[in-house]
Residue frames relative to the residue before (quaternion, step in Angstrom):
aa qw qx qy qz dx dy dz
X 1.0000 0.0000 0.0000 0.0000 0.00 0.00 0.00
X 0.3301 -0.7330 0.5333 0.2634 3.91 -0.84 0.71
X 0.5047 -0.5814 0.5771 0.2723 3.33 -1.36 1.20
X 0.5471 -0.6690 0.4766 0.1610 3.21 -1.15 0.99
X 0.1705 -0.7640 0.5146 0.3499 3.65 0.35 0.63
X 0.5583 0.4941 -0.5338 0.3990 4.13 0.18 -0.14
X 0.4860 0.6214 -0.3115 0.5298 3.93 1.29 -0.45
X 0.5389 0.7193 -0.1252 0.4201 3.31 1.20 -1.63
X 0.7487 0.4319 -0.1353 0.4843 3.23 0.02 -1.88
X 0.7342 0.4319 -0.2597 0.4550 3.33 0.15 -1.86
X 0.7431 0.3096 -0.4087 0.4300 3.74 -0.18 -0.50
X 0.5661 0.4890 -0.4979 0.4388 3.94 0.69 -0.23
X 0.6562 0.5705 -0.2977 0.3942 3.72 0.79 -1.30
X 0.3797 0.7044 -0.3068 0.5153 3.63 1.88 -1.11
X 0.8333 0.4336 -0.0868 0.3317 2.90 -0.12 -1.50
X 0.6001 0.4065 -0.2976 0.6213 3.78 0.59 -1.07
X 0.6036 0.4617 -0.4900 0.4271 4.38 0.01 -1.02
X 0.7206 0.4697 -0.2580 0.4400 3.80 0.91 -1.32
X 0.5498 -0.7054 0.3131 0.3195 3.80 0.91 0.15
X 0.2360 0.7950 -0.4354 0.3504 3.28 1.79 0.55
X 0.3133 0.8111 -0.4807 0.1135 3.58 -0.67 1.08
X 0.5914 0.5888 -0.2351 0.4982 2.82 1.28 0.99
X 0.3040 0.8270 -0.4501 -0.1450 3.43 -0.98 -0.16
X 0.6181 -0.6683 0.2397 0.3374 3.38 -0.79 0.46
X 0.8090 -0.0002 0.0140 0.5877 3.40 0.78 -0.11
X 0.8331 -0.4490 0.2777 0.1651 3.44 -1.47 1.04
X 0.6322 0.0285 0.1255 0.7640 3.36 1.45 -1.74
X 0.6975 -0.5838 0.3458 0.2303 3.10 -1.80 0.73
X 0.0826 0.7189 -0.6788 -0.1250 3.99 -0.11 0.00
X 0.6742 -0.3426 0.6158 0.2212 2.79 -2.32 0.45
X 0.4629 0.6346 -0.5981 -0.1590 3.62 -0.88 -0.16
X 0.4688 0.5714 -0.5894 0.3261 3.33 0.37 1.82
X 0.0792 0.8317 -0.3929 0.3841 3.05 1.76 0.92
X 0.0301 -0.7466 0.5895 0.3068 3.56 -0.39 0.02
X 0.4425 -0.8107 0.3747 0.0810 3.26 -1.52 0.41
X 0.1476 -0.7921 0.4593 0.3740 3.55 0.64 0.99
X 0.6840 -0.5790 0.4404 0.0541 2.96 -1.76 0.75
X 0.3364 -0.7717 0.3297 0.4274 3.62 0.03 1.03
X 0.4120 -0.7909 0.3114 0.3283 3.57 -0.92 0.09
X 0.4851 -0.6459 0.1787 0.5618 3.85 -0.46 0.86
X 0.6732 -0.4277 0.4769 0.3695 3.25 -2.25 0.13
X 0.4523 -0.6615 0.5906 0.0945 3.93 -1.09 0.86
X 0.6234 0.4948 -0.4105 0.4450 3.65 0.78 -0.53
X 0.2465 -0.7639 0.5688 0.1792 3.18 -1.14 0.41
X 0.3198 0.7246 -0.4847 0.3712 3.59 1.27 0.46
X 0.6241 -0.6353 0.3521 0.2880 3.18 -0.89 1.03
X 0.4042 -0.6958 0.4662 0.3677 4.06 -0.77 0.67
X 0.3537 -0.7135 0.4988 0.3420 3.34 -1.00 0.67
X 0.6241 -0.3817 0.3959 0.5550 3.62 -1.32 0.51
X 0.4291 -0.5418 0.6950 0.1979 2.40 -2.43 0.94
X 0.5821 -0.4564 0.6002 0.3044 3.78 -1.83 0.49
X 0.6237 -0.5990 0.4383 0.2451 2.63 -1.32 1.43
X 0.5209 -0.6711 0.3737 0.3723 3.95 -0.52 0.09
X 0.4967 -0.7107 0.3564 0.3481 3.31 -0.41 0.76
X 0.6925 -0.4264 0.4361 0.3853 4.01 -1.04 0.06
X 0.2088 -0.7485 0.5034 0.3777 3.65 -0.34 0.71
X 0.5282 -0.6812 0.4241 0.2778 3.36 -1.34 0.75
X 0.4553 -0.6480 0.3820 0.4763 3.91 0.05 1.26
X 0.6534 -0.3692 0.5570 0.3557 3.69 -1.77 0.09
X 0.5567 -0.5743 0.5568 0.2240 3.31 -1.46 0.73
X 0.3763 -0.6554 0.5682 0.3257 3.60 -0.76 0.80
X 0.6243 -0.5088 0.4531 0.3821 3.44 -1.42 -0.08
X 0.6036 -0.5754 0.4378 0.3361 3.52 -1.14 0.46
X 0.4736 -0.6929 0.4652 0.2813 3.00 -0.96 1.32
X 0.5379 -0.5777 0.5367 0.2981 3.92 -1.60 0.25
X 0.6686 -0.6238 0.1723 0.3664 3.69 -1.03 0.87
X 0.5624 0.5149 -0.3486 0.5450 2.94 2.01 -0.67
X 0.6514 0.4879 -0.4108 0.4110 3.68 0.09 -0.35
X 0.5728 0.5643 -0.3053 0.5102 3.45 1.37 -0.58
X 0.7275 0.4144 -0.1235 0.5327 3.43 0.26 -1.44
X 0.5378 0.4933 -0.5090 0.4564 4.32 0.60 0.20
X 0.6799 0.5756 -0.3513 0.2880 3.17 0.61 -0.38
X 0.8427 -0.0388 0.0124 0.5369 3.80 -0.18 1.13
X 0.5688 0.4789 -0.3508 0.5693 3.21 1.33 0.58
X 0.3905 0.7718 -0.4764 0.1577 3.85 0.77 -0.17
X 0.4980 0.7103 -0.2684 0.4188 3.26 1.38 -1.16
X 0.6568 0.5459 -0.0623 0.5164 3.35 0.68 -1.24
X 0.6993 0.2038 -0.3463 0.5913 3.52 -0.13 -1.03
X 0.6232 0.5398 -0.4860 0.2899 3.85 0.16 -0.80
X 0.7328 0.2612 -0.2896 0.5575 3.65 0.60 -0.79
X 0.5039 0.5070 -0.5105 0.4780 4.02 0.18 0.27
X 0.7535 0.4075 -0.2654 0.4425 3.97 1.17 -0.72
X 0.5618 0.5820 -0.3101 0.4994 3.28 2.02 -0.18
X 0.4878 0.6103 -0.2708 0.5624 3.37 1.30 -0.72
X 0.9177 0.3021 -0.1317 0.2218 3.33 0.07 -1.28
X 0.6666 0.3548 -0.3325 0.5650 3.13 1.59 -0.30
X 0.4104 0.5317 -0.5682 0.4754 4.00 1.07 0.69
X 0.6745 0.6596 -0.2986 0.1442 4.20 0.57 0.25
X 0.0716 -0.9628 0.1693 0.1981 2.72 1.08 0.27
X 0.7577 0.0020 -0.2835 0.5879 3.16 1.81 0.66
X 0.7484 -0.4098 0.2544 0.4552 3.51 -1.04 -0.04
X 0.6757 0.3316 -0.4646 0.4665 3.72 0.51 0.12
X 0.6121 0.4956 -0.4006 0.4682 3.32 0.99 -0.20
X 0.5000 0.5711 -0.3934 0.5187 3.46 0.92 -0.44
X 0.6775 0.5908 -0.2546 0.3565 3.78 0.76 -1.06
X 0.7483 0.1698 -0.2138 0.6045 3.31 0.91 -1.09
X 0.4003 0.5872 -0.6027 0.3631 3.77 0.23 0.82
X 0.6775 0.6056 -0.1919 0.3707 3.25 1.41 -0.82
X 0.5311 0.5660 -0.2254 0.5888 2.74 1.61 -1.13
X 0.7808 0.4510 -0.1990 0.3839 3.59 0.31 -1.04
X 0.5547 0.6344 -0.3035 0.4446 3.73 1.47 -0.24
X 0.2089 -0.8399 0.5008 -0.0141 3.31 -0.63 1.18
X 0.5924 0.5956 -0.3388 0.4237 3.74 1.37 -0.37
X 0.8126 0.2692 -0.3610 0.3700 3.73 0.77 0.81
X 0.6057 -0.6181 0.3479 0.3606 2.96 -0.76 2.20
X 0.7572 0.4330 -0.4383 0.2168 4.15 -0.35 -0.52
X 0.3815 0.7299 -0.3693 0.4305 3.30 1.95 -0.06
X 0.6861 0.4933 -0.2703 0.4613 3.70 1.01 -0.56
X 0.7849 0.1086 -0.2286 0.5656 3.56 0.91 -0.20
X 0.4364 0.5397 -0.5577 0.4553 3.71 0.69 1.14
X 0.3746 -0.7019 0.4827 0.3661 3.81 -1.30 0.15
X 0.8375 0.0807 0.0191 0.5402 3.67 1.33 -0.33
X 0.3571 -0.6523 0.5833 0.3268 3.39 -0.92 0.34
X 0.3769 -0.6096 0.6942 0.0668 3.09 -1.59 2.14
X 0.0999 -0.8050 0.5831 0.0435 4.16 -0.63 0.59
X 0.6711 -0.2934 0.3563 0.5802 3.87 0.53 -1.21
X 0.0039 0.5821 -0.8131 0.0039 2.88 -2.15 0.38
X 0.0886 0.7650 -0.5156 0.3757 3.76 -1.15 1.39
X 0.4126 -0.5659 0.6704 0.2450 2.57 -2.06 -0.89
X 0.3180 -0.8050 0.3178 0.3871 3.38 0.21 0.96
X 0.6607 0.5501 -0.1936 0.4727 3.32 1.40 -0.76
X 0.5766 0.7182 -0.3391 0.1916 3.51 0.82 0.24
X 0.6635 -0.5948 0.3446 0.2954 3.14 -1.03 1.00
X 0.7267 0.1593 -0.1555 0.6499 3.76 0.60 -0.32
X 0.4562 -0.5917 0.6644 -0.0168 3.01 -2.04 1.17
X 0.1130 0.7544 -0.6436 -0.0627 3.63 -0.64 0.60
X 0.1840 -0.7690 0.6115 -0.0301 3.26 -0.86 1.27
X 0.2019 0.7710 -0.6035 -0.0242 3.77 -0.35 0.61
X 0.8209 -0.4907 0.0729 0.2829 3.82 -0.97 -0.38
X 0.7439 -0.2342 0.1831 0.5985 2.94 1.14 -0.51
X 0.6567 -0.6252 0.3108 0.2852 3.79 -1.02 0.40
X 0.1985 -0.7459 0.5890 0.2393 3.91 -0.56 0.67
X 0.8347 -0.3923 0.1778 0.3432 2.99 -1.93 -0.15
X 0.5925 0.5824 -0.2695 0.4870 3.41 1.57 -0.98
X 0.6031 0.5694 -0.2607 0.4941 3.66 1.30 -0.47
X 0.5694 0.5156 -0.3236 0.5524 3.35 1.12 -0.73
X 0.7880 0.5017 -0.1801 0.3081 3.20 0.23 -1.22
X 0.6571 0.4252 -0.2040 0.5880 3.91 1.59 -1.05
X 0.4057 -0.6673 0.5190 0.3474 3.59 1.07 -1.24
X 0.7128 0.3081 -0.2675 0.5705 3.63 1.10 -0.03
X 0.6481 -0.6564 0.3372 0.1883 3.25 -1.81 0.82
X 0.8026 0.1868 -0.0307 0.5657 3.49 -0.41 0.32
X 0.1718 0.7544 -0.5189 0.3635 3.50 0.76 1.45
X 0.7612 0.4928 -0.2636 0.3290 3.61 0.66 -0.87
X 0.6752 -0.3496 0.1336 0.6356 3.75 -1.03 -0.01
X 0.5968 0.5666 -0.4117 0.3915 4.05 0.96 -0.67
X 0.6927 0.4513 -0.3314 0.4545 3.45 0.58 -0.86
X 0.5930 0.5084 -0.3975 0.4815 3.99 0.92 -0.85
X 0.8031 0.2517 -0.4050 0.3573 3.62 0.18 -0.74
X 0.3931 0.7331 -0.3953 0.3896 3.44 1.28 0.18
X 0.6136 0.4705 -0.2424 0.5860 3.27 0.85 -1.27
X 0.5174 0.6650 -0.3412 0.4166 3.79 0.64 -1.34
X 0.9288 0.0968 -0.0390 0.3556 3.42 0.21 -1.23
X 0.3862 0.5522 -0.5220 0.5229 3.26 1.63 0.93
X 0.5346 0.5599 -0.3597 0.5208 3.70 0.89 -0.78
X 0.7167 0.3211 -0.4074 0.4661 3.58 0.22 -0.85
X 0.8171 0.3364 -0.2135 0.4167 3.94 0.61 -0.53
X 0.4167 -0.7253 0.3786 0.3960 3.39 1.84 1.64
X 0.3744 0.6891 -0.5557 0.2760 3.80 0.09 0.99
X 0.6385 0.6709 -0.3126 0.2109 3.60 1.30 -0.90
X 0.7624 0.3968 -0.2837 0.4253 3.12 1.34 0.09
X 0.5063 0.6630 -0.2213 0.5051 2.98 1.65 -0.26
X 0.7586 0.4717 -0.0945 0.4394 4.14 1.42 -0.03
X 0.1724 -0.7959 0.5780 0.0521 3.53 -0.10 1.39
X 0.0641 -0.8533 0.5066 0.1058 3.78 -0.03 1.27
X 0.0122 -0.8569 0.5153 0.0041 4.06 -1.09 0.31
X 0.1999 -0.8110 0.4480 0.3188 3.80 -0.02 -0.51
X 0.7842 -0.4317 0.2218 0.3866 3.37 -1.50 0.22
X 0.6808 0.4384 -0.0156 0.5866 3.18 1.61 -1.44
X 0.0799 -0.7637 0.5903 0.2486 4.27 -0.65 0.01
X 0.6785 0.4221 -0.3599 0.4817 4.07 0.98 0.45
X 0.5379 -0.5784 0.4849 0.3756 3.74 -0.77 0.90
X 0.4931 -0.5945 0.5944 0.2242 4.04 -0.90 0.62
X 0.4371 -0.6318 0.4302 0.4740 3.69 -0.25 -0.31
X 0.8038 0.2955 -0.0634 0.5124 3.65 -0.70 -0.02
X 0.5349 -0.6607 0.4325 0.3003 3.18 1.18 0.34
X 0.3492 0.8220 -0.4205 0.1596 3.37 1.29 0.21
X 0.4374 -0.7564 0.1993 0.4436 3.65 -0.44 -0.52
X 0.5605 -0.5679 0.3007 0.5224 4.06 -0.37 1.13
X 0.4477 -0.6123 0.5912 0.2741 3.48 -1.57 1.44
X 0.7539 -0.3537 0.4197 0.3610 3.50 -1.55 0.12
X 0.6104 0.4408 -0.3381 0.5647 4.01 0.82 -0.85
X 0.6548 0.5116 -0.3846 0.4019 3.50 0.30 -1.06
X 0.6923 0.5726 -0.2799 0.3384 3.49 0.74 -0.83
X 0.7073 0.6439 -0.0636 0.2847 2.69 1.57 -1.29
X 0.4557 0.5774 -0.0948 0.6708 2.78 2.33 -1.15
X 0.8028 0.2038 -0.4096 0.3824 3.51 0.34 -0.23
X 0.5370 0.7416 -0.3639 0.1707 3.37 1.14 -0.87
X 0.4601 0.5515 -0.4773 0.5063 3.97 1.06 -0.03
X 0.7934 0.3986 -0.3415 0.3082 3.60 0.64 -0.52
X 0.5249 0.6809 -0.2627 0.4380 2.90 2.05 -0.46
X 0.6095 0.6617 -0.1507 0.4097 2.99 1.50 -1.38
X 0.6695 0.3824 -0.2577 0.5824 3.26 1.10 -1.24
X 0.5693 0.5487 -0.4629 0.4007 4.26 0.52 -0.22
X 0.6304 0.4898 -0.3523 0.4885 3.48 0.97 -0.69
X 0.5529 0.5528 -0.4208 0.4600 3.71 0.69 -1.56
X 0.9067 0.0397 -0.0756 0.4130 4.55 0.09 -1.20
X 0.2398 0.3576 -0.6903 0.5815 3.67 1.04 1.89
X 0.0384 -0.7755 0.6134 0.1442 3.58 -0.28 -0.87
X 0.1346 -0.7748 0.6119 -0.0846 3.61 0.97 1.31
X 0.2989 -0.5935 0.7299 0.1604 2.97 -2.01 0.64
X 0.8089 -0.0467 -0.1370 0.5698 3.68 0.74 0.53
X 0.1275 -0.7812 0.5902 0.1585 3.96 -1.38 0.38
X 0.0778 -0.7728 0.6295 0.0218 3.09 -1.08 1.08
X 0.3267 -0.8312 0.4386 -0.0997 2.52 -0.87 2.09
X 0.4205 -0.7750 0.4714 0.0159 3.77 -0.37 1.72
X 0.8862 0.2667 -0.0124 0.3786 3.35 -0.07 1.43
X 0.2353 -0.8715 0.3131 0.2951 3.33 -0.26 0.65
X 0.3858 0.7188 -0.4003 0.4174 3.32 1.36 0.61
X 0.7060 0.3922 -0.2443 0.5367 3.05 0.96 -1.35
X 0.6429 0.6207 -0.3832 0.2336 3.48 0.31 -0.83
X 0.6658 0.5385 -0.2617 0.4453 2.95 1.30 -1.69
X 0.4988 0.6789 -0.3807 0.3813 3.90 1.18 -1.12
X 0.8295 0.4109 -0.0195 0.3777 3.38 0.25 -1.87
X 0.6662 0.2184 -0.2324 0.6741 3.81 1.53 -0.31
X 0.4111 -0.7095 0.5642 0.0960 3.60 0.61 0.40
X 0.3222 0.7698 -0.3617 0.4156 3.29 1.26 1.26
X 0.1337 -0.7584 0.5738 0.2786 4.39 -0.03 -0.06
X 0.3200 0.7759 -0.4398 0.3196 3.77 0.96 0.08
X 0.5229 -0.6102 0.5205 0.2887 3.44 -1.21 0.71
X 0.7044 -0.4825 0.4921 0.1701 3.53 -1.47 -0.20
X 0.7541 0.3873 -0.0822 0.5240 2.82 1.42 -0.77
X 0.6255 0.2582 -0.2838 0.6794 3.56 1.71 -0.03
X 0.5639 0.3914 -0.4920 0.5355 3.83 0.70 0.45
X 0.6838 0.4613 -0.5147 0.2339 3.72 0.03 -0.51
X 0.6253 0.5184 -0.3380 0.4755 3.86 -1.04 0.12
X 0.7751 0.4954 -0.1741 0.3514 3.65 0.66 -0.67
X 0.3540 -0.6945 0.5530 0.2942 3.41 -0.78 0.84
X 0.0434 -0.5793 0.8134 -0.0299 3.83 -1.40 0.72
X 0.3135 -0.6822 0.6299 0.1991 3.11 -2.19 0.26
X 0.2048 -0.7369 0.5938 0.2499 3.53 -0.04 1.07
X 0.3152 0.7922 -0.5106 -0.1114 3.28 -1.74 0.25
X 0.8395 -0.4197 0.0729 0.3372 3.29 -1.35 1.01
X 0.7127 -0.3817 0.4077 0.4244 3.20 -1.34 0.24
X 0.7181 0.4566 -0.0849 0.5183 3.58 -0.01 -1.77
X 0.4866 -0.6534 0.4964 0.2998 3.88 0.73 -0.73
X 0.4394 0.8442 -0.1382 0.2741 3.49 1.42 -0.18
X 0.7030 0.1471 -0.0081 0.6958 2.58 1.68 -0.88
X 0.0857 0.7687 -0.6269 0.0933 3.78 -1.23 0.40
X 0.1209 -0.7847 0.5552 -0.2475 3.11 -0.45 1.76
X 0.5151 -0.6582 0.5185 0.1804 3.45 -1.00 1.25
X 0.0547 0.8563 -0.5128 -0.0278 3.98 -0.64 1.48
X 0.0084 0.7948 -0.6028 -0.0695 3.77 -0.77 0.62
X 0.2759 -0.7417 0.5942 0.1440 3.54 -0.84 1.80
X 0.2510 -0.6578 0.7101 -0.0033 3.05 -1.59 1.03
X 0.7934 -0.3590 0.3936 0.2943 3.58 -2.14 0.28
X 0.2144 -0.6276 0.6422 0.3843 3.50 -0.78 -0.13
X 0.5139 -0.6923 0.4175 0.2869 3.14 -1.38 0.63
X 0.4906 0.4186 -0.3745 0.6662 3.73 1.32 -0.18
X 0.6465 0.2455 -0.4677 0.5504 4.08 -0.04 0.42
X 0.3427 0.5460 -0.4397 0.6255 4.29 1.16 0.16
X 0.8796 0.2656 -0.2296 0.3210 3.60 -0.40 -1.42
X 0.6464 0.3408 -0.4763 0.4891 3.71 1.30 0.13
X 0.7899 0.4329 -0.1828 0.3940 3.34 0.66 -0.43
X 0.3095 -0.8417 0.3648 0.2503 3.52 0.89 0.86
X 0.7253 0.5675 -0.1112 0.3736 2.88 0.73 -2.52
X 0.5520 0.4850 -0.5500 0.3970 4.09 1.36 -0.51
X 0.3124 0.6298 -0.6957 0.1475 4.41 0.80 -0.85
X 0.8529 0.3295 -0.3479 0.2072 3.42 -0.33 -1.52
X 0.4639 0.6491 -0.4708 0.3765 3.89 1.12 0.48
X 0.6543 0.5414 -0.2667 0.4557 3.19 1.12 -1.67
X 0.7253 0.4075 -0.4132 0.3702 3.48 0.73 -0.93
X 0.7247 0.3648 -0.4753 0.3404 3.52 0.56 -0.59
X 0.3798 0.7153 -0.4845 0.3306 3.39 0.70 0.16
X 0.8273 0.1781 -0.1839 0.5001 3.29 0.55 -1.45
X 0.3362 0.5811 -0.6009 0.4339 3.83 0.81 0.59
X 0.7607 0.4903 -0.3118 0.2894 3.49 0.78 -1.17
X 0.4799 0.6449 -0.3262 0.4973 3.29 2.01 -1.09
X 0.7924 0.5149 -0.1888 0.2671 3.68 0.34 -1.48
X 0.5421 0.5846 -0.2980 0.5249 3.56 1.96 -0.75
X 0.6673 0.5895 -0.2281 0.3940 3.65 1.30 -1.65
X 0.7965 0.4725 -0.1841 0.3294 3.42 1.03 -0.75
X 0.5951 0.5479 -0.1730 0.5620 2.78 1.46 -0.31
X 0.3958 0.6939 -0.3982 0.4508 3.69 1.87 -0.15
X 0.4120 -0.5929 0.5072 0.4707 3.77 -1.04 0.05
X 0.6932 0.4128 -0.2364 0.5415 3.61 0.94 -1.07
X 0.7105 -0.3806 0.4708 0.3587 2.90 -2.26 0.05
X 0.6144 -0.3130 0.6255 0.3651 3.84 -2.08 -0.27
X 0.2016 -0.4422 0.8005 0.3508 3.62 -1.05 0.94
């Protein structure tokens, strides 16, 4: 019987939301296979000396964070994206600085920089990953069938007006793929500087791209969503209650995740509305 490739997709897409990026080998093997056992040696000639044992080989450090990734040979860049960004002095200026920035490679195969759409004043940040094709094409974020049921289910949790939404990245990746750690890194002074004049009392970060970017975290999506973190600034200046959430195109293959996303943003919508911060 052929495997349904829509079966296909959805369990790869599964998989990447769950932080799966690896694998061990090309083709599948068994290795609950048992294994016959070699059989002993018949000679009766004497074994020759074993080799001394080699040195164990130290333990693998932990994986580095996107930002620790993405410093590397990119410094140039983020430095003049942070020169740009803290010469704005508001959010449309902030816009066409973007527009006018030339130090990230995805700017060359995108038609425009996609920046925000909102309330400038709003109390929640939505931060997801980067721009699709329908984004490319309008200039604003979250426009496509992902961005509608977004909107869909901020409305149901009286949030749609209350939410100034952007992404990690402001140029479509090719292929819709998803923004590398450097990219992020390069853009994140403007990001940084969008948070510094929305001035949100809390961000809720779309995705496990973005999340990981913005909490500097190697976790999946699936063990980061639901959870309060404290995102904060470059400089230390800021510090802002974050709570990762589903993407909504990992929503549209996976129906049955809705009832996560929603308690999520029940949880966003109770917090904000608190005088105090999220322990």
């Amino acid at each position: 019987m052929p495997l349904d490739p829509r079966a296909i997709e959805s369990l790869l897409a599964f998989w990447t939301e769950s932080g799966v990026d690896a694998l061990y080998g090309e083709t599948p093997t068994d290795r609950t296979a048992a294994t016959p056992k070699p059989a002993a040696p018949t000679s009766t000639a004497p074994s020759p000396a074993r080799p001394a044992p080699s040195p164990a080989k130290p333990a693998p450090s932990a994986p580095l964070t996107p930002t620790e990734v993405a410093a590397d040979g990119h410094a140039e860049a983020v430095a003049e994206a942070r020169r740009a960004a803290a010469a704005a002095t508001d959010l449309d200026a902030l816009k066409a600085a973007i527009s006018a920035f030339d130090g990230c490679p995805l700017k060359a195969g995108a038609r425009q920089a996609v920046f925000s759409r909102g309330t400038s004043t709003a109390p929640v940040m939505v931060i997801g990953e980067a721009p699709g094709a329908d984004e490319d094409a309008q200039g604003a974020p979250f426009v496509g069938r992902a961005g509608q049921l977004l909107d869909k289910m901020l409305a149901a949790a009286v949030l749609a007006e209350r939410v100034f939404i952007t992404n990690t990245v402001f140029w479509r990746p090719p292929g819709n793929r998803t923004p590398t750690p450097s990219e992020q890194a390069i853009c994140a002074p403007f990001l940084e500087r969008a948070i510094a004049l929305v001035k949100p009392k809390a961000l809720l970060l779309v995705g496990g791209a973005s999340a990981k970017a913005l909490l500097k975290r190697n976790e999946g999506i699936l063990s980061l969503r639901g959870r309060w973190f404290e995102w904060k600034s470059h400089d230390g200046s800021l510090e802002i209650p974050a709570l990762p959430t589903l993407h909504p195109a990992f929503l549209l293959r996976q129906p049955a995740a809705k009832r996560k996303s929603w308690e999520d943003l029940l949880i966003l919508s109770e917090r904000i509305d608190r005088p105090h911060r999220p322990e």
